[in-house]
FIDO-67409 format. One record per residue (C-alpha): z, x, y; residue in three letters. Coordinates in pm, whole numbers, padded with zeros to 5 digits, always signed. Last residue first. Layout:
ZXYALA
...
//
This chain:
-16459+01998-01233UNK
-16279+02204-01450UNK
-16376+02529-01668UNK
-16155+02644-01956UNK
-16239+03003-02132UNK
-16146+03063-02520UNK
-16204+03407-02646UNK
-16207+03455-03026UNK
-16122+03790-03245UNK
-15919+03967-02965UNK
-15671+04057-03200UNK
-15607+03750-03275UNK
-15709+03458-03043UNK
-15749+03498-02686UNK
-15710+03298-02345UNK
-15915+03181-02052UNK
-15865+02983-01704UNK
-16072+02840-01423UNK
-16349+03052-01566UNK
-16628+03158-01362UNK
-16523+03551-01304UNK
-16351+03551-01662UNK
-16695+03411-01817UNK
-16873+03776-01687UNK
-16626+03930-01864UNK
-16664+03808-02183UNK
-17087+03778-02141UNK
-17056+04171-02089UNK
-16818+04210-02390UNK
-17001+03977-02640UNK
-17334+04144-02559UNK
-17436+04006-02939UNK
-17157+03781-03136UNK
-16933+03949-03296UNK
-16632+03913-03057UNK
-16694+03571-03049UNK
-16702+03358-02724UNK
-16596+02982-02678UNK
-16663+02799-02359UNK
-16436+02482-02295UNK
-16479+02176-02067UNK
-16338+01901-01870UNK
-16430+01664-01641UNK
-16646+01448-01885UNK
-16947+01274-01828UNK
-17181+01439-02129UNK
-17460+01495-01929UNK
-17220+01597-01629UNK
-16982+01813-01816UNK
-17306+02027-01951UNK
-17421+02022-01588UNK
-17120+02135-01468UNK
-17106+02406-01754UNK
-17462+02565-01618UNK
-17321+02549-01256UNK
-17063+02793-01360UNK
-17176+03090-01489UNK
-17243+03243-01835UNK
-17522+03343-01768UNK
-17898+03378-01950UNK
-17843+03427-02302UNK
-17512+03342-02406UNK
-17410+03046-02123UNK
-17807+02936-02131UNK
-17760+02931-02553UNK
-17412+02732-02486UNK
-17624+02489-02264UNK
-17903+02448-02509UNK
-17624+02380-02796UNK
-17506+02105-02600UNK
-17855+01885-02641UNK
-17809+01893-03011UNK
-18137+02057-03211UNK
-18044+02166-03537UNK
-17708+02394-03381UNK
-17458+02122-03321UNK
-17279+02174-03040UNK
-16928+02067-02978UNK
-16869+01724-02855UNK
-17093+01554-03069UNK
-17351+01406-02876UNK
-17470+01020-02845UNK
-17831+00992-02631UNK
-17825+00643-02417UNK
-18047+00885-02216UNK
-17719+00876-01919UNK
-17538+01071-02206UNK
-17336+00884-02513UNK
-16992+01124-02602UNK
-16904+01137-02961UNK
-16547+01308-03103UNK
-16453+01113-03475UNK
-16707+01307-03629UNK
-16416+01527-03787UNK
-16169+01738-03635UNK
-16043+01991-03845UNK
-16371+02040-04051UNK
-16638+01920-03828UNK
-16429+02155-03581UNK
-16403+02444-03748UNK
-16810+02415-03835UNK
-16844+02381-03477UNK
-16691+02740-03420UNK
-16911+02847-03698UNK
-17220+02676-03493UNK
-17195+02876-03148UNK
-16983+02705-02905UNK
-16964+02515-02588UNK
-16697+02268-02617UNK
-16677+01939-02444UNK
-16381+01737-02318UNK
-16160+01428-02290UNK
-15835+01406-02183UNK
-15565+01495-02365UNK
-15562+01827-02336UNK
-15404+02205-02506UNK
-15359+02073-02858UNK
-15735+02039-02903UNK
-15833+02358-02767UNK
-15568+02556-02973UNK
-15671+02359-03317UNK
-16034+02462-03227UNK
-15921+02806-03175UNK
-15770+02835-03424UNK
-16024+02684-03660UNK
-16266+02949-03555UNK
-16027+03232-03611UNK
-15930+03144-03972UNK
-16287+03205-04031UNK
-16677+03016-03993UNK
-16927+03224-04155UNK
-17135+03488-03971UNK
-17517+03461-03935UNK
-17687+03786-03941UNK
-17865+03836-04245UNK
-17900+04194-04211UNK
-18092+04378-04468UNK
-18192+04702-04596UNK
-17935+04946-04457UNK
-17642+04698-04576UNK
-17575+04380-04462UNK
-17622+04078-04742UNK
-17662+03701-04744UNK
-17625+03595-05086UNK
-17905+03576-05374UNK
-17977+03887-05354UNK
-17669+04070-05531UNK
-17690+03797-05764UNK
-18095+03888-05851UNK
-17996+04212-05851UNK
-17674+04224-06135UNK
-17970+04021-06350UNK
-18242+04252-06299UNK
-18034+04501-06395UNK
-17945+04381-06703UNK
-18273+04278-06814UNK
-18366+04672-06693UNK
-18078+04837-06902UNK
-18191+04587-07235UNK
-18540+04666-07166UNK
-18475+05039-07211UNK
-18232+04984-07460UNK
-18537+04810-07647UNK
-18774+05111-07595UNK
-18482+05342-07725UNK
-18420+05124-08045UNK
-18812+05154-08127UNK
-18988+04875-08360UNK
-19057+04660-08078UNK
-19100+04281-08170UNK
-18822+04182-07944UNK
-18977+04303-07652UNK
-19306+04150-07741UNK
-19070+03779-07887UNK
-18915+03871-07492UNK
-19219+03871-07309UNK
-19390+03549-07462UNK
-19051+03367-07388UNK
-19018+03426-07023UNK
-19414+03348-07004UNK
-19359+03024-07156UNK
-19030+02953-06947UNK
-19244+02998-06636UNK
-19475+02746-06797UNK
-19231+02509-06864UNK
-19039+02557-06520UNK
-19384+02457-06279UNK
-19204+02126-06193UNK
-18927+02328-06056UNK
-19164+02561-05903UNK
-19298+02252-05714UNK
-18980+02096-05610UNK
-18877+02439-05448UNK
-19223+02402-05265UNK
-19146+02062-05168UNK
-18796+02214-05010UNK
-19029+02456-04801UNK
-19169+02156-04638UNK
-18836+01986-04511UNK
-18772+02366-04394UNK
-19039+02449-04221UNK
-18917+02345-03870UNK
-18584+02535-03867UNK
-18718+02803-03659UNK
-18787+02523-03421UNK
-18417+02351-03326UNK
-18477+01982-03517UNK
-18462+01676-03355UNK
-18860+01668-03297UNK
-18986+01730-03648UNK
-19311+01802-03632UNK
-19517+01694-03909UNK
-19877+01902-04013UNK
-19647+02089-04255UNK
-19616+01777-04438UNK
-19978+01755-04537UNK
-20024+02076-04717UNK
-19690+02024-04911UNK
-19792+01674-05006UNK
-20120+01817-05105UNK
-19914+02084-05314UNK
-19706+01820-05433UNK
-20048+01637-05560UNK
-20172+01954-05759UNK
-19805+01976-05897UNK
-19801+01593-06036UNK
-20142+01652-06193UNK
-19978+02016-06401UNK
-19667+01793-06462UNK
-19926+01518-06616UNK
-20113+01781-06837UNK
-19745+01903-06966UNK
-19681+01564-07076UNK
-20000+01508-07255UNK
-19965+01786-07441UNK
-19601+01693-07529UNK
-19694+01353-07594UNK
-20020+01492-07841UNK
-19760+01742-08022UNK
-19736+02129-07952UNK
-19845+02405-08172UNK
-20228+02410-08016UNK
-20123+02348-07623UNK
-19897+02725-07721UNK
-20209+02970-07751UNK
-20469+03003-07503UNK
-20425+02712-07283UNK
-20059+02763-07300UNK
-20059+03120-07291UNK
-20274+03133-06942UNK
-20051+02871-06796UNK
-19728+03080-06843UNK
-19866+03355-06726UNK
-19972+03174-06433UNK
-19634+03048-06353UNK
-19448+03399-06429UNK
-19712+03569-06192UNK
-19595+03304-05957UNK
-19266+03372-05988UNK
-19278+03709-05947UNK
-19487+03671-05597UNK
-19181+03464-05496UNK
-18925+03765-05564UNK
-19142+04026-05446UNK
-18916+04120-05151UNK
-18627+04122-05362UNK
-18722+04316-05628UNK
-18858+04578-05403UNK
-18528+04532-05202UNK
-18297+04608-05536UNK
-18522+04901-05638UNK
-18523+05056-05300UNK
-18190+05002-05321UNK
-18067+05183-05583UNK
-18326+05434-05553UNK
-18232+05517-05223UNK
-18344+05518-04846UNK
-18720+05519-04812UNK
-18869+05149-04805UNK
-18891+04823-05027UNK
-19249+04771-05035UNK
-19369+04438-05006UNK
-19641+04252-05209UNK
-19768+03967-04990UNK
-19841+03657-05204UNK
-19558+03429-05093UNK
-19493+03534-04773UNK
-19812+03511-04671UNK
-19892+03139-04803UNK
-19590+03063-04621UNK
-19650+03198-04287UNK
-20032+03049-04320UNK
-19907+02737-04397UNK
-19664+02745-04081UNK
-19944+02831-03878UNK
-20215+02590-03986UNK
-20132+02331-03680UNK
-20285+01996-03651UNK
-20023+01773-03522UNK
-19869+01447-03633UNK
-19514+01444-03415UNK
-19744+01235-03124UNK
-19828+00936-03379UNK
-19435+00846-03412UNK
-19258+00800-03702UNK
-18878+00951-03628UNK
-18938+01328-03814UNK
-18758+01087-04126UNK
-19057+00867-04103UNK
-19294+01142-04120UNK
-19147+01318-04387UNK
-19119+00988-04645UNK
-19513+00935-04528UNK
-19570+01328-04645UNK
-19388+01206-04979UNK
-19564+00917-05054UNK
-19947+01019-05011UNK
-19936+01347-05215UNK
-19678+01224-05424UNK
-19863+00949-05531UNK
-20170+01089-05613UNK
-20017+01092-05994UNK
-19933+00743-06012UNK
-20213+00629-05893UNK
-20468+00845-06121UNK
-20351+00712-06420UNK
-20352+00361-06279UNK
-20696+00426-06256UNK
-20676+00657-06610UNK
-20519+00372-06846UNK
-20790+00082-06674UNK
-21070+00293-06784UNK
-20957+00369-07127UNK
-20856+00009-07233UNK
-20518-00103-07240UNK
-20304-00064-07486UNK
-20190+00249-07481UNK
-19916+00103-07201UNK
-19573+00182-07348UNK
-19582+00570-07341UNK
-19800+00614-07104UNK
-19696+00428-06857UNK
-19287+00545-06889UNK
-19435+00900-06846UNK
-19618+00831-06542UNK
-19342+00622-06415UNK
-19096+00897-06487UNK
-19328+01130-06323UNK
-19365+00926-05987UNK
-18988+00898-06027UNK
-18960+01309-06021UNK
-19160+01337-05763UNK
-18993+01058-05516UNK
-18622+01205-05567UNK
-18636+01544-05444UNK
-18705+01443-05107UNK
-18533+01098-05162UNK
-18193+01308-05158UNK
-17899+01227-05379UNK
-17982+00872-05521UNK
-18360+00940-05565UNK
-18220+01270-05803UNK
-17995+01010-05915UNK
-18296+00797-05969UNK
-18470+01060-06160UNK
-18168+01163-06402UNK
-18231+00768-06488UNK
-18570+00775-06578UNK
-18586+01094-06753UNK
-18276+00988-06979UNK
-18460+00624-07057UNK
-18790+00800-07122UNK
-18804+00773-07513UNK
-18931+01113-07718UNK
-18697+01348-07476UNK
-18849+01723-07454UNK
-19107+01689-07146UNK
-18945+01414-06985UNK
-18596+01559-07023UNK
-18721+01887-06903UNK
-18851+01733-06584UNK
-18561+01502-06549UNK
-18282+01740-06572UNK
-18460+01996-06344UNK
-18483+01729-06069UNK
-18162+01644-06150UNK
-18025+01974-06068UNK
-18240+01983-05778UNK
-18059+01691-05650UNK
-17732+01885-05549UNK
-17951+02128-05384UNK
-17998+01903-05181UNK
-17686+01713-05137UNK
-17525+02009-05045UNK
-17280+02287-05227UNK
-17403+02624-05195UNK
-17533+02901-05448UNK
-17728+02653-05631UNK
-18096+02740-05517UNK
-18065+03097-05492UNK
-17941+03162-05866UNK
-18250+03005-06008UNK
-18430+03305-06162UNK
-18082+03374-06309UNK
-18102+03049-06483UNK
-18473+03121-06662UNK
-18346+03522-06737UNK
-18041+03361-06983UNK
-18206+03081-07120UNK
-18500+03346-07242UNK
-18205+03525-07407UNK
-18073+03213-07584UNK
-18402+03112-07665UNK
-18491+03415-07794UNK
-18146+03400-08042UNK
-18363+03122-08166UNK
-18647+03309-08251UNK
-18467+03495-08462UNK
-18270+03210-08649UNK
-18602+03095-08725UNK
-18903+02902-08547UNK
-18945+02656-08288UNK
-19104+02783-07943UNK
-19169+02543-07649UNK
-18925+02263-07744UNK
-18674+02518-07869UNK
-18726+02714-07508UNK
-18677+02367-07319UNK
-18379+02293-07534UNK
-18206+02597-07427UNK
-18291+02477-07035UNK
-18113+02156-07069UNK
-17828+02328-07224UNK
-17807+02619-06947UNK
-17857+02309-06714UNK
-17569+02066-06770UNK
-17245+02243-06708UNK
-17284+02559-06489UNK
-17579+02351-06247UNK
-17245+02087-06230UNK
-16989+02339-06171UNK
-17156+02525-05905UNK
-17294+02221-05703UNK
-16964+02054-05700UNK
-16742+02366-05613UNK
-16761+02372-05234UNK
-16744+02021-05186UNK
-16489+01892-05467UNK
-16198+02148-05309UNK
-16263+02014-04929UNK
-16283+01655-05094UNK
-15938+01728-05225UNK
-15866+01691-05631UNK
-15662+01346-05665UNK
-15827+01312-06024UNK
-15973+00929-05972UNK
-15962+00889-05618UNK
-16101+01282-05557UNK
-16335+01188-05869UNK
-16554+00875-05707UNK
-16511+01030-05363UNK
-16735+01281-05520UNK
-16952+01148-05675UNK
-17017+00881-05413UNK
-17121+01132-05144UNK
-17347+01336-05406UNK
-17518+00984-05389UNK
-17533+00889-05065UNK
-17681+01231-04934UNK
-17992+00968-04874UNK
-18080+00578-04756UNK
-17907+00614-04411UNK
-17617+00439-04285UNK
-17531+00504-03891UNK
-17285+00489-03956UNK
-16975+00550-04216UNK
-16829+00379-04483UNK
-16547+00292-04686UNK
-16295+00404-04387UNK
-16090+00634-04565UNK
-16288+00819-04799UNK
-16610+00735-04588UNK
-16456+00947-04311UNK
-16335+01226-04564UNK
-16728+01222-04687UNK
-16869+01248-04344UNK
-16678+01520-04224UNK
-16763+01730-04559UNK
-17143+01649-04518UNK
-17139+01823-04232UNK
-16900+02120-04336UNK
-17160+02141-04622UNK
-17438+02151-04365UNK
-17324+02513-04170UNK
-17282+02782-04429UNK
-16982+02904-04649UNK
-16630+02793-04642UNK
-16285+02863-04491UNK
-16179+03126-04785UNK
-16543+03251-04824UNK
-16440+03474-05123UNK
-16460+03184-05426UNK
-16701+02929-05270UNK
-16950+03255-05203UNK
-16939+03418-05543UNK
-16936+03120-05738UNK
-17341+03054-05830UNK
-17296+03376-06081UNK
-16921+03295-06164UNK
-17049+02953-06301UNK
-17361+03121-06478UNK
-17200+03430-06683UNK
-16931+03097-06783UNK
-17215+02865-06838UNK
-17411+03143-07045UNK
-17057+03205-07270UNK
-17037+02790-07308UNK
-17459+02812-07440UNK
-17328+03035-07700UNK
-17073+02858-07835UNK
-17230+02524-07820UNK
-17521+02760-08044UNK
-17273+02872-08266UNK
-17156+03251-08289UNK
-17175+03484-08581UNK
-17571+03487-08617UNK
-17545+03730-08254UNK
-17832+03796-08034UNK
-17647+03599-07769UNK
-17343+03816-07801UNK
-17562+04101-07736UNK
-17667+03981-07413UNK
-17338+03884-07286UNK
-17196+04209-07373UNK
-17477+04353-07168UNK
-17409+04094-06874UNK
-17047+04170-06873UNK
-17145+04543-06843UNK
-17324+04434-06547UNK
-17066+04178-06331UNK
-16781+04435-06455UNK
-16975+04707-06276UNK
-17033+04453-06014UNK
-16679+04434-05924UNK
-16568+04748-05901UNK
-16734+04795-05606UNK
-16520+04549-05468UNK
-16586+04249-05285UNK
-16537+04240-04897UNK
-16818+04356-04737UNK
-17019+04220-05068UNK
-16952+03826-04880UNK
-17204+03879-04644UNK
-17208+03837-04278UNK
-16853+03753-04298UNK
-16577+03634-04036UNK
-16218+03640-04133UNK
-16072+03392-04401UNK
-16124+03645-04710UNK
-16107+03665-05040UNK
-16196+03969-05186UNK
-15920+03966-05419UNK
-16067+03657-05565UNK
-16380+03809-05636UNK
-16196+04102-05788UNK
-16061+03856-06044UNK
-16367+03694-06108UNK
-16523+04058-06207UNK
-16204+04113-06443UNK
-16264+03740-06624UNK
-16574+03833-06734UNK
-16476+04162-06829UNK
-16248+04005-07086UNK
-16462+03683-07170UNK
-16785+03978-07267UNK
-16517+04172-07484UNK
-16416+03808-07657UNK
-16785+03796-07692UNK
-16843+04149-07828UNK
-16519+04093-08082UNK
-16733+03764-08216UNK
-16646+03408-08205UNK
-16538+03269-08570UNK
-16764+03061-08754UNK
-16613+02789-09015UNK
-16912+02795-09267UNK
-17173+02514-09372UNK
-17281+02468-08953UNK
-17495+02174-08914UNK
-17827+02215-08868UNK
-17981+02259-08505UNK
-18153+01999-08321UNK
-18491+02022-08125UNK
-18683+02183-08389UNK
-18603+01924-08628UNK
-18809+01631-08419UNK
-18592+01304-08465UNK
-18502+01328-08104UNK
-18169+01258-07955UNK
-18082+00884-07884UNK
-18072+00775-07547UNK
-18253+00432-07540UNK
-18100+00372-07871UNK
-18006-00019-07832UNK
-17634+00037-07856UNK
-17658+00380-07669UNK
-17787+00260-07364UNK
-17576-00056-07349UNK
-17293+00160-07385UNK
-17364+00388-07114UNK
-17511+00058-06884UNK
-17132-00054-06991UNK
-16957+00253-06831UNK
-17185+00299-06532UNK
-17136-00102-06447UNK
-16755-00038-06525UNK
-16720+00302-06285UNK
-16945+00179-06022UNK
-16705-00119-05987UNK
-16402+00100-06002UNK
-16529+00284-05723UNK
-16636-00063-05516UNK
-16295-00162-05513UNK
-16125+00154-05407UNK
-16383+00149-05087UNK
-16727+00265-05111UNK
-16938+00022-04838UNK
-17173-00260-04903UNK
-17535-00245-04940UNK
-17572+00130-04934UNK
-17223+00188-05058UNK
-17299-00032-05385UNK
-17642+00175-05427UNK
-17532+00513-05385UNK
-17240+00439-05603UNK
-17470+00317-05906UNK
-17679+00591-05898UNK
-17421+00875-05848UNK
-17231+00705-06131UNK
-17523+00661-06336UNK
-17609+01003-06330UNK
-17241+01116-06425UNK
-17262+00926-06684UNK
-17633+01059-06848UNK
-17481+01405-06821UNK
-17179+01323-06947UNK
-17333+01107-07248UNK
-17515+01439-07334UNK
-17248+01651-07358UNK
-17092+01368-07603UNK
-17413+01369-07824UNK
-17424+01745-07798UNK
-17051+01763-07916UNK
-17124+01479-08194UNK
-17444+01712-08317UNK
-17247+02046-08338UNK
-16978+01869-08561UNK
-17201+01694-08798UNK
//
C-alpha cells in the first residue's frame, strides 16, 4: 500500500498546484493578487482538492496495468544507483564551478570537460539502474527526475545573472505585482505562472529572482517523468521486463524534450500542462485531471491552453454524452475538433492587434518551416565528435517525425488491437485535434504581427507546432517502445553494448544541443546579460536625476528590467509609451540604437531619440563583444559630451546632452 499512497499524494500535487495557477489567474484577473487574495486561492484550491477526492473525480484507474503491486519485501537501492547519485552529483558540481557573471554565448565556454564525462557515465549507471528488479518504481522514476533536473539546469545553474531576454520580463512584472497586487495593462495570459509564484515567495520567502529561473526546471523534473512512465504502461503492459522498458523508453521520451524546458517562461511553463493533460486524457478513465491540467495550461498561456480544452471537451463529450443518437454525437463531434483550427488563428489575430491589414497572403514562412523540417543536413568535415553531434542536431525535427510516423504505422498495425474502445477512441480524437492544429498552424502564418521586430515573426506559429508534437507524444512513445523490446530482444551482449554506447550518446548530445553553443559548428551569437550590464545600469542611474533614455542592445536592457523595473515609461508625440531602454521585439528605441550600431553613431540620431521620447538627456551603451565595437567606440568619443568604462574595458557608457 505504500507505493500507491506516494502516487496518490504525487498526484494530489500535481492536481494542487493546477488549481492554484487556475484559481490565482482568475482572482488577479478580476481583482488583483495581494496577501488576501493568496490565501483565498489557497482555501478554494484546498477544498476543490478535497471535493475532488470525496466524490472520486481523481481516483486512479481500476485498470492493473496502470498500477503496480505492492512491494512484499523491504527493497534496498542498488550499489549502481548510489554510483549513478555519486557522479551525478560530480557533473552538478562542475556546473557550479562554471558559474559565471561575465558574458556567455554558451554556457560549455565555461563548464568543464570533465563535466560531461560525469554527464555520460552517469547516464550508463542510470541506464542500468533502470533495468534493475532491486529498485521500486518511485525509486526509479526519483533517479530519472534527478538525470532530468540537472539536464534542464545547466543554464539557471552557470548563467549567474540569468539566461535569455523574456524571463527578465516577466521577472519585472512579477516583483511589481508582488508589491503592488497588480500591474497594467492586464492581459488574459502569463497570469498563471505569475500567481504560482508569488503564491510560494509569500508562503516560503524564496526570492522571485530564485522562483524564476528554477520554476520551469523543477516542475518538468517533478511531474512529467511520472506522467510519461504511465504513458509507456498504458501503451505496453506486460512483466517485470517490459516494465524496466518503460523506464528506459521514459528515459529517451524526456531527453527528446530537453529544448523546450531549458528556460523559465510562461510558455514553456504551459507545455508542461499541455503534456499533463494529453497523457492524462489518454490514461485517466474520468476527465476531471485532464480538465483541470487544461485550464492551467489556459491559465498560463491561452496559446497552449485552447488545444488542450478543445480535447478535454472532446473527451468530457464522449464520455457522458453516448446517449444521443449517432448523427447528433459526430456534429458536435466535428465542432469540437475544428475548433482549433478556427479558434486559435482568431486568438493570433487578436493578439497581432485585429486589424484586416495584418491578414496577408504570404507562403514564405511555411515554406521555411516545411524546409527545415524535412531537409536532411549533413554535419560537415571537422571531426567525428562533432560531425556526429551536428548530424544529430541538424536532423533533430526530421527524427521526430520519423518517430511520429512510426509510431502511427504500429498502432494501426499492431497496438489499436490491445488497447480498450476509450483508449481507441482517444487516440482517434488526438489524431482529429492534430489535423486541425495543423490548419491552425497554416492559417496563423498568414498573421503579421506588427509590434514584433521581423525575424521574430514565426514564432507565435512555431509554438503551435510544439503543441502539435506534444499532441503527437503517444505515437512517438510507440515507436520509442517498439525499438527498445527489438533492442532488448537481442540475444548478443556486444550488439546491446552497442546500443547502450549510442543511447548514451544520444543523450550527452541532445544536452549539449539543447543550449546555445560556439564551437567550429555553431555560433549562436546572442550573449547573456553579466555583472557588466548591471553596472552599468546601476552607474547610469546613480549619475542623474533627471530623466533620460538609454540606447542599448537587449542584455543591457535585461540589467535594467532587473535592477530597475518597468517603473521608467516615457509617452511620445504618437501617444506611444516606451521603456526607457530598448526593448528588442519591436520598441521604437531599439531602431535608434541599431542606426547608432549600424549606420553612425553620431549625434543627430540621439537628438532625435531625446526628442521622441522628450527628454534632455541620454546614454549610449557599447559592448566590447558586440561587432565593430572598436570603430563604433571611437567614433561615439567624437559625439559624446562625455563617456566612461566598466571593467576592463568590458562596457562603454557615452552621455549626450541637448
Amino acid at each position: 500500500m505504500g507505493h500507491l499512497k506516494q502516487a496518490k499524494i504525487s498526484q494530489n500535487l500535481g492536481i494542487l498546484a493546477a488549481l492554484l495557477i487556475f484559481f490565482s489567474a482568475a482572482i488577479y484577473y478580476f481583482y488583483q493578487l495581494n496577501l488576501g487574495a493568496v490565501i483565498a486561492t489557497i482555501i478554494l484550491s484546498i477544498i476543490s482538492l478535497i471535493f475532488l477526492n470525496k466524490y472520486q473525480a481523481l481516483a486512479s484507474d481500476k485498470n492493473p496495468d496502470l498500477t503496480e503491486k505492492a512491494d512484499t519485501k523491504q527493497q534496498k537501492i542498488s550499489k549502481t544507483a548510489i554510483i549513478y547519485l555519486i557522479l551525478l552529483a560530480a557533473a552538478a558540481w562542475e556546473l557550479i564551478q562554471g558559474r559565471s557573471g561575465r558574458p556567455l554565448i554558451s554556457p560549455w565556454e565555461v563548464v568543464s570537460g570533465h563535466f560531461f564525462w560525469f554527464y555520460a557515465i552517469s547516464s550508463i549507471t542510470l541506464i542500468i539502474s533502470l533495468m534493475s528488479a532491486r529498485l521500486t518504481q518511485g525509486t526509479k522514476l526519483i533517479l530519472i527526475s534527478g538525470h532530468y533536473f540537472l539536464s534542464l539546469s545547466v543554464a539557471a545553474i552557470v548563467y549567474k545573472v540569468g539566461y535569455g531576454f523574456d524571463p527578465f520580463i516577466h521577472q519585472a512584472a512579477m516583483e511589481i505585482i508582488n508589491q503592488a497586487g497588480f500591474i497594467s495593462p492586464k492581459t488574459p495570459y502569463y497570469l498563471g505562472e505569475y500567481g504560482l509564484i508569488i503564491i510560494i515567495h509569500k508562503l516560503l520567502g524564496i526570492s522571485i529572482y530564485t522562483l524564476s529561473k528554477f520554476l520551469v526546471p523543477l516542475a518538468a523534473a517533478c511531474f512529467l517523468p511520472k506522467a510519461i512512465y504511465q504513458l509507456f504502461k498504458f501503451l505496453n503492459p506486460g512483466d517485470e521486463k517490459n516494465n524496466a522498458i518503460n523506464f528506459l523508453g521514459t528515459l529517451i521520451t524526456i531527453t527528446l524534450s530537453l529544448p523546450l524546458f531549458i528556460v523559465s517562461t510562461p510558455q514553456n511553463f504551459s507545455y508542461i500542462f499541455v503534456i499533463l493533460a494529453v497523457i492524462s486524457g489518454l490514461t485517466r478513465q474520468r476527465k476531471a485531471e485532464t480538465l483541470i491540467f487544461s485550464l492551467a495550461a489556459a491559465a498560463i498561456h491561452p496559446i497552449s491552453g485552447i488545444p488542450v480544452l478543445i480535447w478535454s471537451a472532446w473527451l468530457i463529450f464522449k464520455n457522458h454524452f453516448q446517449k444521443l443518437k449517432i448523427k447528433f454525437q459526430k456534429i458536435i463531434s466535428a465542432l469540437i475538433l475544428s475548433g482549433g483550427a478556427i479558434i486559435l488563428p482568431l486568438a493570433l489575430f487578436i493578439i497581432s492587434g485585429g486589424k484586416i491589414t495584418n491578414l496577408k497572403f504570404n507562403l514564405t514562412v511555411l515554406g521555411t518551416t516545411l524546409q527545415d523540417i524535412f531537409k536532411l543536413a549533413a554535419a560537415g568535415q571537422e571531426n567525428w565528435l562533432l560531425n556526429t553531434t551536428y548530424f544529430i542536431f541538424y536532423n533533430y525535427k526530421l527524427l521526430i517525425i520519423a518517430l511520429i510516423t512510426a509510431g502511427i504505422i504500429i498502432f494501426y498495425q499492431k497496438k489499436q488491437t490491445k488497447l480498450s474502445e476509450n483508449g481507441r477512441h482517444a487516440i482517434r480524437g488526438i489524431l482529429s485535434i492534430n489535423a486541425s492544429l495543423i490548419l491552425a498552424f497554416i492559417f496563423s502564418t498568414q498573421i503579421t504581427f506588427g509590434q514584433i521586430i521581423a525575424y521574430e515573426q514565426d514564432g507565435y506559429s512555431k509554438r503551435i507546432l510544439n503543441i502539435i508534437v506534444i499532441f503527437f507524444l503517444p505515437f512517438i512513445a510507440l515507436a520509442i517502445n517498439w525499438l527498445i523490446i527489438r533492442i532488448s530482444s537481442q540475444k548478443e551482449n556486444l550488439l546491446k553494448f552497442i546500443w547502450l554506447s549510442l543511447a548514451v550518446a544520444f543523450i550527452t548530445i541532445s544536452l549539449y544541443t539543447a543550449y546555445p553553443r560556439f564551437d567550429k559548428y555553431f555560433n549562436s551569437r546572442g550573449y547573456s546579460t553579466s555583472i557588466f550590464d548591471l553596472e552599468a545600469v546601476q552607474k547610469i542611474a546613480a549619475e542623474t536625476k533627471q530623466p533620460y533614455i538609454v540606447l542599448a542592445n537587449q542584455q543591457v536592457s535585461a540589467g535594467a528590467l532587473k535592477l530597475l523595473g518597468f517603473n521608467h515609461y516615457f509617452k511620445t508625440s504618437k501617444d506611444e509609451e516606451i521603456y526607457f531602454y530598448p526593448i528588442p521585439t519591436g520598441g521604437t528605441l531599439y531602431q535608434y540604437f541599431l542606426d547608432m550600431v549600424y549606420k553612425s553613431p553620431n549625434r543627430k540620431t540621439m537628438l532625435n531619440a531625446m526628442d521622441t521620447a522628450g527628454t534632455d538627456e541620454a546614454y549610449l551603451v557599447i559592448n566590447k563583444y558586440w561587432n565593430e565595437s572598436g570603430k563604433i567606440i571611437a567614433a561615439a568619443k567624437l559625439s559624446a559630451d562625455s563617456w566612461s568604462v566598466i571593467g576592463n574595458n568590458e562596457v562603454f557608457i557615452f552621455k549626450y546632452k541637448r
